[in-house]
Steps between C-alpha positions, in 0.01 A plus 500: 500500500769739539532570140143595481564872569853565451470608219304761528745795517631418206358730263358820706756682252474391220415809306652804379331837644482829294338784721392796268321838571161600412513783334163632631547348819712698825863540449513233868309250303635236295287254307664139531526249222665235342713552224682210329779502211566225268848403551556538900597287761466506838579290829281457812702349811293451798617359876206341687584386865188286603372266779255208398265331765303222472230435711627772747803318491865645355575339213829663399610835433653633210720749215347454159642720260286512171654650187351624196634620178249635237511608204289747271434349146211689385272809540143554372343803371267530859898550668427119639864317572585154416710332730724154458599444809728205671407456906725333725468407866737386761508398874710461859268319766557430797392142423723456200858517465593892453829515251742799497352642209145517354417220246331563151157354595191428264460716186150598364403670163276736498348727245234781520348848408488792731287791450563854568313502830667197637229217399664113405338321180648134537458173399376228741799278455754774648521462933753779474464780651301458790407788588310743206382785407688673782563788445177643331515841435233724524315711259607811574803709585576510873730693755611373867216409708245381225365179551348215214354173512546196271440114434798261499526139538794215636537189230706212765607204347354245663575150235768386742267498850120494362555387109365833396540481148479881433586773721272550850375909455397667798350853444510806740488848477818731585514868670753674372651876661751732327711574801767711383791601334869358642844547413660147522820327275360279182554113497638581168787705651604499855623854495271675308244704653167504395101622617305257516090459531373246790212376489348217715268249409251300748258227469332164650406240380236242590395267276253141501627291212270325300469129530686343228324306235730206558502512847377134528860365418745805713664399848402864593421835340505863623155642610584888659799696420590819771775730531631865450761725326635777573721648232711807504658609094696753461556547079763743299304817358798586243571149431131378471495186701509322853804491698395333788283322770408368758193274658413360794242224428281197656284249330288222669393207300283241659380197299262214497650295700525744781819588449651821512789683372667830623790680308613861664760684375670833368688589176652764301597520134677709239468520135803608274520552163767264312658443119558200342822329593530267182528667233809487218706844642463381861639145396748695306603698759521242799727256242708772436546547895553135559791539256636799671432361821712141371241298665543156426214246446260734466234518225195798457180417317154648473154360503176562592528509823813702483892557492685180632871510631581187554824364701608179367715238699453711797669416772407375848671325774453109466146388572418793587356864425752677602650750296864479411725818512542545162121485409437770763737674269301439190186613636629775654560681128158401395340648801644782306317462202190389579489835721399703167212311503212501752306242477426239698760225462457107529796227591413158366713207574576224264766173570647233287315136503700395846318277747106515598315725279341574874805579642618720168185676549629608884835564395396791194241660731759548774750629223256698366410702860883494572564709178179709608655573858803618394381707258284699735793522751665702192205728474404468167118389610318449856355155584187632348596543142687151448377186474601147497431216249620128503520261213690191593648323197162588298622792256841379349657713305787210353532107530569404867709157339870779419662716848458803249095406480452465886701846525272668269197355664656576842403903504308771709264721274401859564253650339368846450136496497320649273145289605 
């Protein structure tokens, strides 16, 4: 059950703002709307710290970090934005084993129009995001102090606990209050000063389910869904589009059976714009700095997904995943390079076909986090912008059957994302 609502924070960003004047309306007043361009591409990254109880009892407690990175592929004549975007979710429990650094957890595709005002148009076999139509905007221009109402609904994922098939939607109406205006740094840059608009957003929620038409054959079903948000935005006038949040939230779901289910938390989020890593002059660029650089064993490729440095034959300490001297070397010159870029960054670890594939599996995750630890000790990311990956013996790259095969396949990949 603890994956029903994690998810949730996911996507309260994904959007891009543009906050115009009225022209007729008070020079304090500013009329809020969407405004998308073909071509962008944005990042929400949102921390959600969050205790689960079930049946009044703590189930664990938790850091799920939920990463989005969307992408702006086509605008309609109404101003409506498509958006492609990739979700990802990860977790640290108490009740499972909490690595050094944050593994890449499940992806989900996504893709959906967004009016003007705020309002969702999406397809029944997206679960992602959870939470829409939040922000709506209202009709008119408004200045600090106005207040608007506005329907929104939650869409949880519930296939894995209740064999939902399509997403669970439970409507409520928000309050929402233009507080002020705040001077505050952007998540974009750290030192730059900007004013920002806060706004906060409040609503409850309390909701009977209908009974399912194949109730006859579930173990158990929801029946009443209850909770609360309260959301405080603050978004980038100039810039046109969130910066931040942050929520403190409870939802309630009791089922069938009796049982009931409690998640409480708080989280905060920023949303940064980003450019494509992988494209022919960055791979230029970076293979012209590996030459400079006379790294050894070390290729750069692009892909969908992004631009890959990978370290071949990488070296650890036997039968282990610790890094040898020299490869602390290495990855000290391209912390330097991937520090013109920044995007988020994953570390996926691959070995040669050498004993169990269970126990190759162990060996490239641990290689994989041990990269990503010493890479944030160097600066170049926190522990909340790099992620971990293993692969076992799965992806070869050569034949495993020459030394100079097993080397090959022996590497640590980093990747720039780009989704």
């Amino acid at each position: 059950m603890k994956k029903i609502i994690n998810q949730r924070n996911l996507c309260k960003l994904c959007f891009f703002f543009l906050l115009t004047f009225d022209a007729n309306a008070q020079d304090s007043e500013k009329l809020l709307r969407f405004k998308y361009k073909t071509g962008d591409n944005y990042r929400v990254l949102s921390t959600v710290n969050e205790t689960v109880k079930v049946n009044g009892r703590l189930n664990h407690v938790a850091e799920i970090v939920n990463r989005v990175s969307a992408h702006i592929t086509d605008v309609d004549e109404n101003g409506r934005g498509l958006n492609e975007a990739t979700f990802m979710t990860t977790e640290n429990s108490t009740s499972t084993s909490a690595k050094g650094t944050l593994t890449y957890g499940n992806e989900y595709e996504s893709k959906y129009w967004r009016d003007a005002k705020g309002v969702y148009e999406i397809g029944k076999q997206y679960f992602m995001p959870v939470v829409r139509d939040v922000p709506c905007l209202p009709e008119k221009a408004v200045k600090p102090g106005d207040t608007w109402t506005a329907n929104g609904h939650e869409a949880h994922d519930l296939r894995r606990s209740f064999a939902n098939e399509e997403p669970y939607i439970v409507p409520f109406t928000a309050t929402y209050k233009y507080i002020r205006d705040e001077q505050g740094v952007s998540s974009d840059s750290k030192h730059e000063k900007k004013t920002f608009q806060v706004l906060s957003v409040k609503y409850t929620m309390s909701f009977e389910s209908p009974i399912p038409e194949n109730a006859w054959s579930l173990d158990d079903f929801p029946v009443t869904t209850m909770g609360f948000s309260n959301q405080t935005l603050w978004w980038d006038n100039e810039k046109g589009q969130i910066d931040h949040y942050t929520e403190d939230f409870r939802i309630v779901m009791e089922t069938y059976l009796g049982n009931q289910y409690d998640f409480t938390g708080r989280a905060h989020a920023e949303v940064t714009d980003f450019e494509r890593s992988a494209t022919d002059e960055n791979l230029s660029v970076v293979l012209e700095k590996v030459k400079v650089l006379e790294l050894e064993d070390v290729s750069v490729t692009k892909s969908e997904k992004g631009l890959t440095i990978a370290l071949e034959n990488i070296q650890f300490k036997p039968n282990s995943a610790v890094l040898m001297d020299s490869e602390k070397a290495k990855l000290k010159k391209i912390a330097k390079i991937i520090e013109d870029f920044p995007n988020d960054l994953l570390i996926s670890g691959h070995t040669a076909l050498s004993g169990t594939p269970e126990s190759c599996q162990v060996l490239s995750e641990e290689r994989a986090d041990s990269v990503a630890q010493y890479l944030i000790k160097t600066g170049v990311r926190d522990k909340y912008h790099i992620f971990t990956q293993g692969f076992g013996s799965r992806v070869p790259l050569a034949s495993n059957s020459t030394p100079e095969g097993m080397a090959k396949n022996r590497r640590v990949e980093i990747t720039i994302l780009d989704k």
